[in-house]
N, C-alpha and C positions, 0 to 999 in steps of 0.2 A: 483386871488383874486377877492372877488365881494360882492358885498349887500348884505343881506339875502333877503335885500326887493328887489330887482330888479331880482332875481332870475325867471327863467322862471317858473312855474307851474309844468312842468313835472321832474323837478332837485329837488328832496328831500335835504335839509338841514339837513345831519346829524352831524354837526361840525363847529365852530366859533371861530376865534382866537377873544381874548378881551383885549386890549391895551389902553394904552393911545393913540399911533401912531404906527401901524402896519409897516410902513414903517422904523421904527427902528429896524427891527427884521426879514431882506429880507431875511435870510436862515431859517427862520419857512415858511414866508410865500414857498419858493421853497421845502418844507419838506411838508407842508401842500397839495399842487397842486399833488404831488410826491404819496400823501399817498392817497387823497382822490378825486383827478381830480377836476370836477366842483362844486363836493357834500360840498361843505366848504364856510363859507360867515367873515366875519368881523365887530366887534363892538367896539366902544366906551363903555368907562366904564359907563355911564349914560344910553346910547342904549340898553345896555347888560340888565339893569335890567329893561330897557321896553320892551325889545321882550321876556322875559321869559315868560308873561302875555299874549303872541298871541296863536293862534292856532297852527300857525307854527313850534313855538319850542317844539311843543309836538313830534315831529323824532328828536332833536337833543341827540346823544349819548354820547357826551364830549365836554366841551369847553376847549378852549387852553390859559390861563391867562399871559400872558406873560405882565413882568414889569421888570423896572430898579433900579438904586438909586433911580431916579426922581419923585417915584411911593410911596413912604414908607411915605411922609405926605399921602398920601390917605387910610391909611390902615384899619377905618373905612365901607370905599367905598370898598374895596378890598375883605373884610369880607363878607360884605353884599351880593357881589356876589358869594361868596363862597355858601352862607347860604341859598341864591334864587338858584343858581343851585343843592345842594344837595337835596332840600325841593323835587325838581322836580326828584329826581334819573338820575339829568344829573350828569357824573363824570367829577371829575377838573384835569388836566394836566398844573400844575404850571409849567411854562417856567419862569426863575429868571438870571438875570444877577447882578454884583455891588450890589448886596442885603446884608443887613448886617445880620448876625445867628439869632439873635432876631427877625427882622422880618418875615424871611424865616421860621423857628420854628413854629411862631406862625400860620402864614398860612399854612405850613403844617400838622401840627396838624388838623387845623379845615378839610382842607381840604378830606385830609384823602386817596390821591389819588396819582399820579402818581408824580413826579420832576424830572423836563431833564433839565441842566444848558444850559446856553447860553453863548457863540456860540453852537449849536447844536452837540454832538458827531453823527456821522456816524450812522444811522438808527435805532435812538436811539429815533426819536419820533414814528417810525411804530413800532416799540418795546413796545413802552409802550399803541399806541392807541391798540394793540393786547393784550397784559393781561386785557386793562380795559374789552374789548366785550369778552375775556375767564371770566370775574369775573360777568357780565353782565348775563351770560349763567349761573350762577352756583345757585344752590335752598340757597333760605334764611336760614342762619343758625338760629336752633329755639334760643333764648334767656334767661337767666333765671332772667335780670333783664328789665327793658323799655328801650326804643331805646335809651334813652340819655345817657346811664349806671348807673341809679341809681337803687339801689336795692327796691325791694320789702319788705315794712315789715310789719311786722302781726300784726293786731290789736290786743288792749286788753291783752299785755306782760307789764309786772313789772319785768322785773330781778333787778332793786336797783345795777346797775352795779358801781364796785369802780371809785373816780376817781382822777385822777394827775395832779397837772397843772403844768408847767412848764416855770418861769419868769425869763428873764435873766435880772441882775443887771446892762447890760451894754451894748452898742452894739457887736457884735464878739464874744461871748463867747460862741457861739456853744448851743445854746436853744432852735432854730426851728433844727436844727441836732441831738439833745441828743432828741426831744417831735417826730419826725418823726424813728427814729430808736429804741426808744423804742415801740412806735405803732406795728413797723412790727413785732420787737422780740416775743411782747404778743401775736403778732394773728398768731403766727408760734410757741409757745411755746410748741405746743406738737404736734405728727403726726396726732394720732386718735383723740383727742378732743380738737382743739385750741378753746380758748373762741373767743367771737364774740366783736372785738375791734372798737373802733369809734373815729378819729381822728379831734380836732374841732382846725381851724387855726383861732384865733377872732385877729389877729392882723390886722385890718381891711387898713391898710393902705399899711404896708411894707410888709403882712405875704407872706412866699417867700415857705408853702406848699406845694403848688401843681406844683411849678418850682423841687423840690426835689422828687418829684413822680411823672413829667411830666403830670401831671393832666390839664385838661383844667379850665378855670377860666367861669362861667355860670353866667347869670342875676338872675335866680331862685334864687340864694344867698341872694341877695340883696332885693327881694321881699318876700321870706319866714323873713328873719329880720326885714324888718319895719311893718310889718302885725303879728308880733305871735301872737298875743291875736286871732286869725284866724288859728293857725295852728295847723292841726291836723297829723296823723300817715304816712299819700300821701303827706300832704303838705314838711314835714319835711322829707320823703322818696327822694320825687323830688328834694332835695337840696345837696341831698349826690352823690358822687360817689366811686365808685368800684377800687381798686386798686388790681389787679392779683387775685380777687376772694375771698377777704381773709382779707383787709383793709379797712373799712369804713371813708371816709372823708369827711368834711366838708370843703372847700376851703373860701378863702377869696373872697369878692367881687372881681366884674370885676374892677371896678372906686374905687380909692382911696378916702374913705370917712370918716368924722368926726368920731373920736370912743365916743363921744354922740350921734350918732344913736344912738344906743341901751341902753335901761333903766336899771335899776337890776332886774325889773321885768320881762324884756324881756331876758334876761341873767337867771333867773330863770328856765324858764318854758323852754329854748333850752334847759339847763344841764338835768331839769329831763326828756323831751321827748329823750336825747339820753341815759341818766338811764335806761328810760324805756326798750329800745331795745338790749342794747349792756350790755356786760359784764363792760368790761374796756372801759370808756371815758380817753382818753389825750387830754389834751388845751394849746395848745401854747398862750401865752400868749404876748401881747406888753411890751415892754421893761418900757414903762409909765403906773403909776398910774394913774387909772380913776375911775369915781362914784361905777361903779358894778365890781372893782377888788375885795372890799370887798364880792359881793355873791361867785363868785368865790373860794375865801379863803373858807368860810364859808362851801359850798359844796364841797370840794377839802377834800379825806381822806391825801395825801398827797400834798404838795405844793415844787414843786423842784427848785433852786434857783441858776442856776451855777454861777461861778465868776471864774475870773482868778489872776493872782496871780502880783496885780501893782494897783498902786495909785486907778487910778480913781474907779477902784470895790470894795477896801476897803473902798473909800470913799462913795461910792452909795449903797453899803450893808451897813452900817452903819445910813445914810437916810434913805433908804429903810427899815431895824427894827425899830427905832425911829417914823416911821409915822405910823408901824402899833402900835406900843406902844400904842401911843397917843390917839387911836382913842379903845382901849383893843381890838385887836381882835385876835385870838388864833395863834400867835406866835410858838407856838409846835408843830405846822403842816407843820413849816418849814424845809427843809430839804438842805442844802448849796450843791452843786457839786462843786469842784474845777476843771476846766475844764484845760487840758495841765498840766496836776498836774507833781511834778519833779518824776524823776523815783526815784528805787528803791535804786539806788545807789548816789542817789545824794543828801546826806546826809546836802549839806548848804540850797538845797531847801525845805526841808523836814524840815527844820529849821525854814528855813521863813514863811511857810506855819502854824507852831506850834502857831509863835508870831503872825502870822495873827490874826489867829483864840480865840486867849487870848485877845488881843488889842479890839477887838469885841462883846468881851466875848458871843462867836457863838461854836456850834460846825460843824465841815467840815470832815461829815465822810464818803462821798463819792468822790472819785477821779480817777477822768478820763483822759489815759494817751494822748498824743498831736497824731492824728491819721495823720500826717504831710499830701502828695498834696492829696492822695488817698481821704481824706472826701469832698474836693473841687473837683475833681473831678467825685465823686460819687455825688456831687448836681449837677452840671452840666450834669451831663449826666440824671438826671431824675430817679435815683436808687436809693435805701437802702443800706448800707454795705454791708451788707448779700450777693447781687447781685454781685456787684462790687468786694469788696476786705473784703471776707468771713475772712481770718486770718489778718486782723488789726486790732492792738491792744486794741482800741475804739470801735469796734463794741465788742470783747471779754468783754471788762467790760460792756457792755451797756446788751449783754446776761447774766451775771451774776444778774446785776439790776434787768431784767425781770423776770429771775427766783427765787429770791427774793421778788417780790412783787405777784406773781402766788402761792408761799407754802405760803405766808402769810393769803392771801385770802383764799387758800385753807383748810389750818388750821383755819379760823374765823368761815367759812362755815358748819366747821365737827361742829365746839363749836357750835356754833347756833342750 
């Protein structure tokens, strides 16, 4: 092990492990010697994103990030060297000990490179510094969208795309689950001609989108939203990403912020620039009423409203019509889901569900059955239904939905 800086002249630097304390981690540094001889130096995580900036590190081929528990307040600092090393086309070899999933995830996500746990399995980091210089070697795959994954999109399109929002009356009642599963249904609706769908998560705080589609979280978010009166078809292009070719989304900010950021004004003009582009917009929606839920409603062909079947959602759907009463705004565009609705044979629930909906005086004509661990673990893993668990009984209603609101359109489109 050794400096980069005290390195002789004639020792090319192509490799650096980056720690808090290297010496917490003696079988990388004897994997390191093993893999690379004298060619390998050591950094500090503040050193690290000074010598990016040298001459020097223009031969480094990989650095080695090795951290512990002790490392995860840093993850800020941990990022940033991720973000300075990729900028440069150096690759990351995350070495991760006592790390918790959420951290680990999130760096390797960004990362996007190689992960060997600590203690070291048996020649398991010459293993991976070898795929990185086999993937090093291999020609740029051409792209069809910008290097960040956002797509490209055409100037000067009006498609007047429909659109859904989707507010849950409560917390848990499956709303970012029923606005992200029906997104993927619409844009897989058909083989030959899936419409071109756009996913917008405005729950600016909790919206838990792009964890359900393993999406990364970008600052572009948060700068295309307090600038719209600025944003035009790139600006609003740069703020989307790509979901398997085929799902356009808008993620929630990085940093949890005030949902008065955004005006109705500004909540205006995102709805119609994804109109513009997209067939079908879905908006997940926060569980809270704010200033511009009403544009929202207003632009919304349908407003979808799950509840579950217990106190607090009868009581919160029942606020929840009363305030829009109050204020007359078009109430018939609401549409209740009864989320875990009882099955078919369980005639007392089916009961309760009737007095629900009487006591309300609502009607509750869509119901979606309990897709039990399969939907929790389809968010956790960063999947759709579809992917995960194709015959659960929730994603089977949620493809009925979609193809219900696809012949509807369909049939407006032929009237028109």
């Amino acid at each position: 092990m050794s400096s980069p800086m005290s390195q002789p002249e004639t020792a090319a630097i192509i490799a650096c492990t980056v720690s808090r304390d290297v010496q917490n981690f003696d079988l990388l540094i004897e994997d390191m010697e093993t893999a690379l001889g004298e060619s390998w130096g050591d950094l500090g995580f503040a050193e690290a994103l000074a010598f990016f900036g040298q001459p020097e590190a223009e031969a480094l081929e990989f650095i080695a990030l090795a951290i512990d528990s002790e490392d995860e307040e840093n993850l800020v600092l941990l990022s940033e060297i991720i973000t300075q090393a990729r900028a440069r086309d150096i690759a990351v070899v995350l070495i991760a000990e006592d790390v918790t999933p959420p951290t680990l995830h999130a760096l390797m996500r960004q990362s996007n490179g190689e992960f060997v746990p600590y203690p070291l399995p048996e020649n398991e980091l010459s293993e991976a510094i070898e795929r990185i210089r086999h993937k090093q070697q291999q020609p740029e795959p051409v792209r069809q969208s910008d290097d960040d994954g956002a797509p490209r999109l055409a100037t000067g399109t009006n498609k007047q795309g429909a659109v859904f929002a989707i507010h849950g009356v409560a917390g848990g009642v499956g709303a970012t689950t029923l606005a992200v599963n029906l997104a993927w249904e619409l844009a897989n609706i058909s083989k030959n001609d899936s419409p071109s769908v756009c996913l917008l998560d405005f729950d600016m705080q909790f919206g838990t989108v792009s964890t359900y589609l393993d999406l990364a979280r970008r600052e572009v978010v948060y700068e295309m939203l307090s600038e719209t009166e600025t944003m035009d078809d790139e600006i609003f292009g740069q703020a989307i990403l790509t979901y398997e070719d085929k799902l356009n989304v808008l993620t929630a900010p990085t940093d949890m912020l005030p949902l008065e950021l955004i005006t109705p004004e500004d909540m205006n003009r995102i709805i119609k620039m994804a109109r513009a582009h997209f067939d079908y917009v879905v908006i997940d929606m926060p569980s809270t009423l704010v200033h511009w839920t009403e544009t929202v409603l207003h632009e919304a062909h349908l407003y979808f409203c799950p509840l579950e079947l217990d106190m607090r959602c009868a009581q919160n759907a029942l606020r929840f019509k009363r305030a829009l009463q109050s204020e007359e705004l078009p109430i018939e565009k609401l549409r209740y889901v009864m989320n875990r609705a009882p099955k078919f044979t369980d005639l007392s629930g089916k009961s309760r569900v009737k007095r629900l909906a009487e006591s309300l005086d609502i009607s509750i004509d869509i119901h979606m059955p309990d897709g039990g661990r399969q939907v929790l673990q389809a968010g956790d893993h960063g999947q759709p239904l579809s992917a995960s668990a194709a015959k659960n009984p929730l994603r089977k209603e949620i493809v009925k939905l979609a193809q219900q609101i696809h012949e509807l359109q369909d049939s407006s489109a032929q009237a028109a």
